[in-house]
LOLOLUM-446948 format. One line per 5 residues: number of its first residue (from 1); their letters; for each residue x negated, y, z of N, C-alpha, C, O. Coordinates in nm, 2 decimals, decimal comma. Layout:
N
NUM> A> X/Y/Z/X/Y/Z/X/Y/Z/X/Y/Z; ...;
% end
This chain:
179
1> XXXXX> -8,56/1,20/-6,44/-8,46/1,30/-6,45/-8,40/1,32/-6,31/-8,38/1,23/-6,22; -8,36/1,46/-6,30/-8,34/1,51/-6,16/-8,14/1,47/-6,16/-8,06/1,48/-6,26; -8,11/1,39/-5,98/-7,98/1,39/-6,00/-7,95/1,52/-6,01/-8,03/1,61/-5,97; -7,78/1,55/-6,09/-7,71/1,63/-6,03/-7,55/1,63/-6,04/-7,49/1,61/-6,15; -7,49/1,65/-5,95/-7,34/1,64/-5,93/-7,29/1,78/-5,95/-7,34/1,89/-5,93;
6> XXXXX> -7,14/1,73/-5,99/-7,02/1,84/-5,98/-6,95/1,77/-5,87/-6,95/1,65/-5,86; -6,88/1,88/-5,76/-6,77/1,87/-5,67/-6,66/1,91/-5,75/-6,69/2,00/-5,82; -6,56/1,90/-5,76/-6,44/1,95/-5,78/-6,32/1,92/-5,70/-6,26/1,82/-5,68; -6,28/2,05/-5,67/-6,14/2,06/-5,56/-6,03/2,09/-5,61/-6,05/2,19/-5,68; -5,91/2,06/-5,61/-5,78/2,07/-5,61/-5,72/2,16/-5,49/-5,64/2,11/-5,41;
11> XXXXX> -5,73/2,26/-5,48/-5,69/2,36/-5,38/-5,58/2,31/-5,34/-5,56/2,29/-5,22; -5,47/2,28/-5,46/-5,30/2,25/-5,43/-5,25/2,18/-5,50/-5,16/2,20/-5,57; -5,35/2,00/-5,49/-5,32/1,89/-5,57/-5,18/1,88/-5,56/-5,13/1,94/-5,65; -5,12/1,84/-5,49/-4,98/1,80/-5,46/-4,83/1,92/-5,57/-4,74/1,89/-5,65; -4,88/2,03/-5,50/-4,81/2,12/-5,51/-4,82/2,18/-5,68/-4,72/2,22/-5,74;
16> XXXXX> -4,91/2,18/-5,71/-4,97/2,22/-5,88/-4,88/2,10/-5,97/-4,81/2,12/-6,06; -4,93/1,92/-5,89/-4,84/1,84/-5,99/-4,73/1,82/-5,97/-4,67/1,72/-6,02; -4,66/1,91/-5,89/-4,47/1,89/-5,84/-4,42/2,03/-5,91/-4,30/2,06/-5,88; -4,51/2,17/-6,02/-4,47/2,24/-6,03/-4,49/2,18/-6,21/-4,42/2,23/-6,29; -4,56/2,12/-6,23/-4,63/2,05/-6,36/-4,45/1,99/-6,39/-4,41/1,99/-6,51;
21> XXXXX> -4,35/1,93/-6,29/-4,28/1,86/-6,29/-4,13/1,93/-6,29/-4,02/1,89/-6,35; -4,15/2,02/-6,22/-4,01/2,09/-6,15/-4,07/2,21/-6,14/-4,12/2,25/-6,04; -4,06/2,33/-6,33/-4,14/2,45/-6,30/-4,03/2,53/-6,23/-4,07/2,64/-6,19; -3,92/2,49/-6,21/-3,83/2,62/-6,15/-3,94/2,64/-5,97/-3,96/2,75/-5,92; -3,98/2,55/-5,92/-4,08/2,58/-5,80/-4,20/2,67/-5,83/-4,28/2,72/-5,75;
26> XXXXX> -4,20/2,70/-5,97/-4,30/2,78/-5,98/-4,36/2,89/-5,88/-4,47/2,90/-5,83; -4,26/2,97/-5,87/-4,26/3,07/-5,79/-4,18/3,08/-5,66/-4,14/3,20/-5,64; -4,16/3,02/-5,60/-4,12/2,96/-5,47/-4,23/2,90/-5,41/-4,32/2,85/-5,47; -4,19/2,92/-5,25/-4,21/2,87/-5,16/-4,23/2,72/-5,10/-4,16/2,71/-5,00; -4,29/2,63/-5,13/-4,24/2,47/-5,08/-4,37/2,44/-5,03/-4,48/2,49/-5,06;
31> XXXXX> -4,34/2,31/-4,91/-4,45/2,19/-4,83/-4,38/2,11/-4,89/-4,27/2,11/-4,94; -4,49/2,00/-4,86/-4,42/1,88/-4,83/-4,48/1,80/-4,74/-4,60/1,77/-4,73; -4,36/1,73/-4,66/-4,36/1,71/-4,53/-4,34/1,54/-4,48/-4,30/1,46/-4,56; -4,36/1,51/-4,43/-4,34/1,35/-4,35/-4,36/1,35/-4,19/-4,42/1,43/-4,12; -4,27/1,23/-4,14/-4,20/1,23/-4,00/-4,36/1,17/-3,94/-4,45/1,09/-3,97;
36> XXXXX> -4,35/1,25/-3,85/-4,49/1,20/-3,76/-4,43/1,24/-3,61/-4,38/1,34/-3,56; -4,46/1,10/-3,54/-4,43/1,13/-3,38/-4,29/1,14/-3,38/-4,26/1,14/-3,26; -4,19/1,15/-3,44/-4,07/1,20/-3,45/-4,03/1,35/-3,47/-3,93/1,38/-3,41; -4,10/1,46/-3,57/-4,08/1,55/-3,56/-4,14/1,55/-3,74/-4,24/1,49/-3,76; -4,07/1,62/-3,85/-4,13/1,67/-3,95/-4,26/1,75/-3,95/-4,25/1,87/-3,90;
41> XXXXX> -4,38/1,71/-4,00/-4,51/1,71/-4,00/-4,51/1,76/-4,19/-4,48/1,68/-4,28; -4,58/1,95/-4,21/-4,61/1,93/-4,33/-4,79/1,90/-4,36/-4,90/1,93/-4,31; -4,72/1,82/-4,47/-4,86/1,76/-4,52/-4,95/1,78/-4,64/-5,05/1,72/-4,66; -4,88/1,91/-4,75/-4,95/1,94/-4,84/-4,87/2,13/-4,85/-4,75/2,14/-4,83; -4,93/2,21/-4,87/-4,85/2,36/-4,86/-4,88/2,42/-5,03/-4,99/2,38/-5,07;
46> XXXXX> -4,81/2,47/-5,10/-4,84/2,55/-5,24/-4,89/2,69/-5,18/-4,86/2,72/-5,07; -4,95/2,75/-5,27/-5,01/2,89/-5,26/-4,87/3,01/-5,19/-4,89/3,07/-5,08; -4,78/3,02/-5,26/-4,69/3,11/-5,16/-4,74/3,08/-5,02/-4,82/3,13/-4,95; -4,64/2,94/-5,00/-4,61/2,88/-4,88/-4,74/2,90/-4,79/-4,71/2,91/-4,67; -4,87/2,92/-4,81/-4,95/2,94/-4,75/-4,99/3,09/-4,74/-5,05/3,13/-4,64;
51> XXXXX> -4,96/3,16/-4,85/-4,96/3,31/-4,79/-4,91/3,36/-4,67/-4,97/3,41/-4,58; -4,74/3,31/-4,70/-4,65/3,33/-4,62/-4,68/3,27/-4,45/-4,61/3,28/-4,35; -4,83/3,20/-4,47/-4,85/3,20/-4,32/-4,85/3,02/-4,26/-4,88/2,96/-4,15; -4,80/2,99/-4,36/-4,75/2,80/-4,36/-4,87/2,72/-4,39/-4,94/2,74/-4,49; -4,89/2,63/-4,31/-5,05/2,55/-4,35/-5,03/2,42/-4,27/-4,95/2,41/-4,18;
56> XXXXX> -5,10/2,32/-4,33/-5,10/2,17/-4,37/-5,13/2,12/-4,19/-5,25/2,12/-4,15; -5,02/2,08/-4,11/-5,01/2,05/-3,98/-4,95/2,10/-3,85/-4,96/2,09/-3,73; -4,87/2,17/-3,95/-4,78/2,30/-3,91/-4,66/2,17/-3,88/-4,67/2,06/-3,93; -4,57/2,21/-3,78/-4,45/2,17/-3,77/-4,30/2,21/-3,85/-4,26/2,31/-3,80; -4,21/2,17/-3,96/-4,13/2,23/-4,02/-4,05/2,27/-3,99/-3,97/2,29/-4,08;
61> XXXXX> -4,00/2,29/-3,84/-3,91/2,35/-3,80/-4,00/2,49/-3,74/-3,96/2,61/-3,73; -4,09/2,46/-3,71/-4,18/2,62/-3,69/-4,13/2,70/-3,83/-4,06/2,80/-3,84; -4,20/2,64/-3,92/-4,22/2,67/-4,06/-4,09/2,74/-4,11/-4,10/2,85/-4,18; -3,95/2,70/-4,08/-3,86/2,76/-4,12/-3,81/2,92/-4,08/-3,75/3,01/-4,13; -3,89/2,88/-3,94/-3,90/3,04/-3,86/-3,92/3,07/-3,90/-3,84/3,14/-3,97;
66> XXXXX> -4,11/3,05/-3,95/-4,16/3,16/-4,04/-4,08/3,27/-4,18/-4,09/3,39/-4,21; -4,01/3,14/-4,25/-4,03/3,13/-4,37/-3,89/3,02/-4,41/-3,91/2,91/-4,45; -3,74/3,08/-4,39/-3,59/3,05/-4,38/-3,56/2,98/-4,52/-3,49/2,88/-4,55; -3,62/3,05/-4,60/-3,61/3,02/-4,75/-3,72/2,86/-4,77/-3,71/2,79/-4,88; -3,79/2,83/-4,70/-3,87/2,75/-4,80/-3,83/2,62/-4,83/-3,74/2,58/-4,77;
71> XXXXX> -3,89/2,56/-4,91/-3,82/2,41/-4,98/-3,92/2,32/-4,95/-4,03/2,31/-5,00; -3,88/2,24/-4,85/-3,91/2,09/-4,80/-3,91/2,00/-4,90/-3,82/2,00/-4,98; -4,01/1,91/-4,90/-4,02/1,83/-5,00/-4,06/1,69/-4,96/-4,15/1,69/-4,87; -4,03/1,59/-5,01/-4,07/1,50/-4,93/-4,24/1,44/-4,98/-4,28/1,44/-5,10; -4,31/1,40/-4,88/-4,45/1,35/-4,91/-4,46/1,22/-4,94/-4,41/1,13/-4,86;
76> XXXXX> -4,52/1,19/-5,04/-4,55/1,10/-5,07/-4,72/1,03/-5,03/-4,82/1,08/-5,08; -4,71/0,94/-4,96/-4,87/0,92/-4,91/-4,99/0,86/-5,01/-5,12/0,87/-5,01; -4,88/0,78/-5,10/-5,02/0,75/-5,18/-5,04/0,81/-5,34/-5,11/0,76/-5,43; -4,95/0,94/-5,33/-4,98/1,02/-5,42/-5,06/1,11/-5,46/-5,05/1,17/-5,57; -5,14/1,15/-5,37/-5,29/1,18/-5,39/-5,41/1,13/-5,43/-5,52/1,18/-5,46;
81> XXXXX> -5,36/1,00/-5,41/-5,47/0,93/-5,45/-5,45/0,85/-5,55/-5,54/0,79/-5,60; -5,33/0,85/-5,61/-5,27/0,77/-5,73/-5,32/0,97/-5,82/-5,34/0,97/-5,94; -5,33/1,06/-5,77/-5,33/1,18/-5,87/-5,47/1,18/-5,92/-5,49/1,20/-6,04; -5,57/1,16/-5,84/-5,70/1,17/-5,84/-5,77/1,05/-5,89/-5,88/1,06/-5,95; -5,70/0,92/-5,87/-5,77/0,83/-5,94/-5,72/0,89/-6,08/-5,82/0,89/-6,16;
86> XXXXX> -5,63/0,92/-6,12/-5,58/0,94/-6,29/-5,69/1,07/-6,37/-5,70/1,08/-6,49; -5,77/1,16/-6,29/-5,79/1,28/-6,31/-5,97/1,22/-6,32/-6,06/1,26/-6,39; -5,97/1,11/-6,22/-6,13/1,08/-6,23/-6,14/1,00/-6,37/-6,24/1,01/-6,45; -6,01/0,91/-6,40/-6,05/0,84/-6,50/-6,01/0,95/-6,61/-6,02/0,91/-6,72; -5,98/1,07/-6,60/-5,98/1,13/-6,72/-6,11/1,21/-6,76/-6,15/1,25/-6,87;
91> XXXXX> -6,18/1,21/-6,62/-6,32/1,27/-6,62/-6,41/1,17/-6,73/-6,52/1,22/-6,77; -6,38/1,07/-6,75/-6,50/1,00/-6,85/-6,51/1,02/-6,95/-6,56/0,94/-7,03; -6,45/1,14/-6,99/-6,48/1,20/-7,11/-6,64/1,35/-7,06/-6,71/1,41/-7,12; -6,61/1,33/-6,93/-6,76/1,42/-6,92/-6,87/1,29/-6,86/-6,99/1,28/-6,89; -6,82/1,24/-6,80/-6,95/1,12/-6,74/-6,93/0,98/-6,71/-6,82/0,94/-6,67;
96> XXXXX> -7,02/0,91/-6,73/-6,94/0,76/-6,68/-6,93/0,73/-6,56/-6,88/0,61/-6,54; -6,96/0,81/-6,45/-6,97/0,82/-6,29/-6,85/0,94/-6,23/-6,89/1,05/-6,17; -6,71/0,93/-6,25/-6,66/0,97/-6,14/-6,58/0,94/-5,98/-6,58/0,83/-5,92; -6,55/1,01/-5,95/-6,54/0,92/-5,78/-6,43/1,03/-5,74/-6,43/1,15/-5,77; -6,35/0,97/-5,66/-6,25/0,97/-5,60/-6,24/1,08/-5,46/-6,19/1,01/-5,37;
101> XXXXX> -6,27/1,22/-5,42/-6,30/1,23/-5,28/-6,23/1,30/-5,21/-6,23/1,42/-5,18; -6,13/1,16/-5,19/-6,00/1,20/-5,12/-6,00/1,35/-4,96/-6,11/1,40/-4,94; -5,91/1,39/-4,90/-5,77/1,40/-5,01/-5,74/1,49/-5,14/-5,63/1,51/-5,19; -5,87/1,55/-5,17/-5,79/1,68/-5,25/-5,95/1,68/-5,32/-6,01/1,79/-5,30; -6,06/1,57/-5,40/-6,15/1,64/-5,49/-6,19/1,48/-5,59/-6,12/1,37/-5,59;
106> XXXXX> -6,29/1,52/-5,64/-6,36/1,45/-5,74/-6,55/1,48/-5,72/-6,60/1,59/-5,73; -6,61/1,36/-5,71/-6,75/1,36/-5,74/-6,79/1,36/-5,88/-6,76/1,25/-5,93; -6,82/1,42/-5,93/-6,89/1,30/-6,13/-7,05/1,33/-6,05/-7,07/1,42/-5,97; -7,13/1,24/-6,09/-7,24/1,21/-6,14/-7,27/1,26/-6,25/-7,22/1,20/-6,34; -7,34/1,37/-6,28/-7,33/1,43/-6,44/-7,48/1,41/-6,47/-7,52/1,45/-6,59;
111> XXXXX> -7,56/1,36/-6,41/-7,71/1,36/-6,44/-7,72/1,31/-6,62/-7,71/1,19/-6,65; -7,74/1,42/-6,70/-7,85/1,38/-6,80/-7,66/1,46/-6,90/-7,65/1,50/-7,02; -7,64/1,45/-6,88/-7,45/1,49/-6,91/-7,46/1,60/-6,95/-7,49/1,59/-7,07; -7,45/1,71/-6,91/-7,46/1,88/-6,97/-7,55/1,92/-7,10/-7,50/2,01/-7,16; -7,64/1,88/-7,14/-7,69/1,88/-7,22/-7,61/1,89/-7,35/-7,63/1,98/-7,43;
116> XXXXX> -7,54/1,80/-7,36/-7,41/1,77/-7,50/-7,32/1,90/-7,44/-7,22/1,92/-7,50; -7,34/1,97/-7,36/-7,22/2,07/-7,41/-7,31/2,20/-7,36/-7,29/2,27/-7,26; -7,42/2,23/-7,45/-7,55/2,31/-7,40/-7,56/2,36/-7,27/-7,56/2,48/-7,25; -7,58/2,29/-7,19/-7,61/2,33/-7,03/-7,50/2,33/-6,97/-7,39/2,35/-7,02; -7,55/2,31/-6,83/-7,48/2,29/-6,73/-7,36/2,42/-6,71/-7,25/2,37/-6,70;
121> XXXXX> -7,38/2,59/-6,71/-7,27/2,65/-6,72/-7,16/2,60/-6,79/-7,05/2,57/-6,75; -7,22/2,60/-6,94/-7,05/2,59/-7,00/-6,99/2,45/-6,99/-6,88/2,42/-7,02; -7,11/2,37/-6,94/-7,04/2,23/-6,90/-6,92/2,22/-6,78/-6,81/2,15/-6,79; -6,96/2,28/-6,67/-6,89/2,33/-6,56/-6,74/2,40/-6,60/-6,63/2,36/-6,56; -6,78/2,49/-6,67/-6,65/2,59/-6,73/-6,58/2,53/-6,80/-6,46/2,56/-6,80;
126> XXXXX> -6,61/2,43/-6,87/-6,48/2,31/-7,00/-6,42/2,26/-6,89/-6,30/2,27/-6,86; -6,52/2,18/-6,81/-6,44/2,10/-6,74/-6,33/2,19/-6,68/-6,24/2,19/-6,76; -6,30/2,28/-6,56/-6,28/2,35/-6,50/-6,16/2,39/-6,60/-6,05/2,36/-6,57; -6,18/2,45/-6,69/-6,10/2,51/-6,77/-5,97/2,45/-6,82/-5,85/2,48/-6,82; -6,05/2,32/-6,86/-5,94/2,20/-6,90/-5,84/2,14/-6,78/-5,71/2,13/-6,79;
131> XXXXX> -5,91/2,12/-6,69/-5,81/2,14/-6,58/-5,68/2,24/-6,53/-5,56/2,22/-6,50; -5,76/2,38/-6,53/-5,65/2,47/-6,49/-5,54/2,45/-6,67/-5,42/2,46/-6,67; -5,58/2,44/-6,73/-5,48/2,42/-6,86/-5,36/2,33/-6,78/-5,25/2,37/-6,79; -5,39/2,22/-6,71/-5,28/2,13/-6,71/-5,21/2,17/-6,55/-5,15/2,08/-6,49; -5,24/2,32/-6,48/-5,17/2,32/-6,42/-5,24/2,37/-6,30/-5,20/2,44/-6,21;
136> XXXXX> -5,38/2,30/-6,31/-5,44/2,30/-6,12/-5,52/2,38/-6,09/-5,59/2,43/-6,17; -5,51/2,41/-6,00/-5,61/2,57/-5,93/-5,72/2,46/-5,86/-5,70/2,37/-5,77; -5,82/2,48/-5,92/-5,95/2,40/-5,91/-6,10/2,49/-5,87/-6,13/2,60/-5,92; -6,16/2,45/-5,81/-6,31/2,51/-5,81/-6,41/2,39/-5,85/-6,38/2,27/-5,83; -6,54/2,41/-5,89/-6,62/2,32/-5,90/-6,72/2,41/-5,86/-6,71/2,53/-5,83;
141> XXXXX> -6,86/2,28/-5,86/-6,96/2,34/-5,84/-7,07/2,22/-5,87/-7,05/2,11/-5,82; -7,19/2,24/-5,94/-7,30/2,21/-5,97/-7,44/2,20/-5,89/-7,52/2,30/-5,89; -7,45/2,08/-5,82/-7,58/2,06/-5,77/-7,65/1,94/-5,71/-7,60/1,83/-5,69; -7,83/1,96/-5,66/-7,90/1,84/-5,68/-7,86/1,77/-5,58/-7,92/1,67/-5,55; -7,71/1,80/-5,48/-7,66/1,67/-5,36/-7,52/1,67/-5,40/-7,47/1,76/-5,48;
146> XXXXX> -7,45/1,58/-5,36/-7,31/1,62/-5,36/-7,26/1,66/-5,21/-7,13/1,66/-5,20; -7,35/1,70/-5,09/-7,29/1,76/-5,01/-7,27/1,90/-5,06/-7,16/1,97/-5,07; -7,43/1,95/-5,10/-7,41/2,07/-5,14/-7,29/2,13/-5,26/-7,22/2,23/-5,24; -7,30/2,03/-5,39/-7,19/2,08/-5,45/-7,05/2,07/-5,37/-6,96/2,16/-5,40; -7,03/1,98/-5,29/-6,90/2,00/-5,24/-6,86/2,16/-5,14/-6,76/2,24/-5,14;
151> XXXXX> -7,00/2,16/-5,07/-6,97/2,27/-4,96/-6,94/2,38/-5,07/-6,82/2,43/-5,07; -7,03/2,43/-5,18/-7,03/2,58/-5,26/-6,91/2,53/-5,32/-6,88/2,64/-5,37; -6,80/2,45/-5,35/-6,68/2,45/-5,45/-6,58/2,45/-5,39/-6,48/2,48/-5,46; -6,57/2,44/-5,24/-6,50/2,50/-5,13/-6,46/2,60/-5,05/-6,37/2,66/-4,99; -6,66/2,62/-5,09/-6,65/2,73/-4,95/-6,76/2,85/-5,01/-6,81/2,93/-4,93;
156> XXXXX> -6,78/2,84/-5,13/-6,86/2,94/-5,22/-6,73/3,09/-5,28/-6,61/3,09/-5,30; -6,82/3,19/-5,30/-6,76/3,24/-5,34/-6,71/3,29/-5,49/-6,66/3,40/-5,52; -6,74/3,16/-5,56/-6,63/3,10/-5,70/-6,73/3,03/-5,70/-6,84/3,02/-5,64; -6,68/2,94/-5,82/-6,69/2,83/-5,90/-6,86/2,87/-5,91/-6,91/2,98/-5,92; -6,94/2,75/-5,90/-7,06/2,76/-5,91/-7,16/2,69/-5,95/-7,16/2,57/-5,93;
161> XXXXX> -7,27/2,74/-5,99/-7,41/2,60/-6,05/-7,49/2,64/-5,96/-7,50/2,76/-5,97; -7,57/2,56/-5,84/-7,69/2,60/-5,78/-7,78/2,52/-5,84/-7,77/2,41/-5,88; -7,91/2,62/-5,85/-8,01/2,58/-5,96/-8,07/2,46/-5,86/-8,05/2,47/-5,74; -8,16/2,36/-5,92/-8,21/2,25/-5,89/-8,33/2,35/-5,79/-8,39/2,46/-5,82; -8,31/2,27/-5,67/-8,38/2,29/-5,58/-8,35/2,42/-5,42/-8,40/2,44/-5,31;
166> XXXXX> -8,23/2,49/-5,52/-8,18/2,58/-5,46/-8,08/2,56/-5,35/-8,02/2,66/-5,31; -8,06/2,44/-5,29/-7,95/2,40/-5,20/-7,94/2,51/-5,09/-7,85/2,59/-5,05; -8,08/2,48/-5,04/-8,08/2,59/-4,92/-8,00/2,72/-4,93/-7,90/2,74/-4,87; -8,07/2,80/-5,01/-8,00/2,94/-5,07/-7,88/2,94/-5,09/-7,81/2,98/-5,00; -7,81/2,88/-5,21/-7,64/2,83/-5,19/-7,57/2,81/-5,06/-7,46/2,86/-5,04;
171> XXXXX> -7,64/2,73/-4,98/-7,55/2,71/-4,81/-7,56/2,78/-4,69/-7,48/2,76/-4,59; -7,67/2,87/-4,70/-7,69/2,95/-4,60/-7,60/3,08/-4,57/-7,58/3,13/-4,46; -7,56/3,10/-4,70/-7,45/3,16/-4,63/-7,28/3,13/-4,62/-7,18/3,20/-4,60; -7,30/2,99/-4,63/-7,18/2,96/-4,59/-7,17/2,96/-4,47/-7,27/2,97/-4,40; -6,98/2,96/-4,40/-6,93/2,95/-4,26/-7,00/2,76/-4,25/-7,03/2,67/-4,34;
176> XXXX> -7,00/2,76/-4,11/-7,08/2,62/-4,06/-6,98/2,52/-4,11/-7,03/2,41/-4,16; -6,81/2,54/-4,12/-6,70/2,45/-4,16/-6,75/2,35/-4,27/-6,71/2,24/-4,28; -6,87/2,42/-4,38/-6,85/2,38/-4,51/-6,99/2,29/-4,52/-7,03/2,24/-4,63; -7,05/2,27/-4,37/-7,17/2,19/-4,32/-7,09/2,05/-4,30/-7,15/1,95/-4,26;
% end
């Protein structure tokens, strides 16, 4: 049996489970930030905050230039990884191989897996689905490496299955970033 993996990304792990928590942030603006060097350093941005121009290494006193209104939040360092270990072990309801890949995804091992939920599409889509239910703007992607699935669930242009053997075709037209 041929491997094959799912990547799955958390676009705005942090920011998805602080709005799961505190929905008045829903629609607002917020980072969140930690002292580095002696200067506030943000370290996770939600979808506004990144519209608006704000991105993960940004300084937050720049950031307020940008962006007067936004809500500073404090970072927590080992809550990304306390989020994703909880999300891998909820993954064993699709496989007994998930993995951790920090700061912001998940590997499963799905080899021989899709089949119980008639093929790999709708297998992809439950998962995927089930996720955005509880809040997370997620992409995945299906294929025979887990570089490849990682690169297309990042850096594809949606959510994706590359057919076994297809890696090439899938990556080629990615930007080199997702190499």
């Amino acid at each position: 049996m041929a491997k094959r993996y799912v990547a799955i990304w958390f676009r705005y792990l942090l920011a998805d489970w602080m709005v799961r928590r505190r929905e008045e942030l829903k629609d607002k603006s917020f980072v969140f930030a930690a002292p580095e060097r002696g200067r506030m350093v943000v370290k996770a941005v939600n979808a506004a905050a990144q519209k608006a121009g704000i991105n993960v290494g940004m300084v937050v006193a720049d950031c307020r230039a940008i962006h007067p209104h936004l809500e500073i939040l404090d970072y927590q360092s080992d809550k990304p990884e306390q989020l994703l270990t909880a999300l891998a072990e909820w993954c064993i309801r699709y496989t007994p191989n998930a993995a951790v890949d920090s700061p912001d995804g998940l590997i499963l091992d799905v080899s021989g897996c899709p089949h119980l939920w008639e093929g790999e599409e709708p297998y992809l889509k439950d998962i995927l689905k089930r996720l955005r239910a509880f809040g997370y703007d997620v992409r995945g992607a299906i294929a025979d490496t887990i570089g490849a699935a990682w690169a297309v669930a990042r850096y594809g242009e949606r959510s994706s299955l590359v057919q076994p053997g297809k890696q090439l075709e899938a990556l080629l037209p990615l930007p080199p970033m997702a190499l």
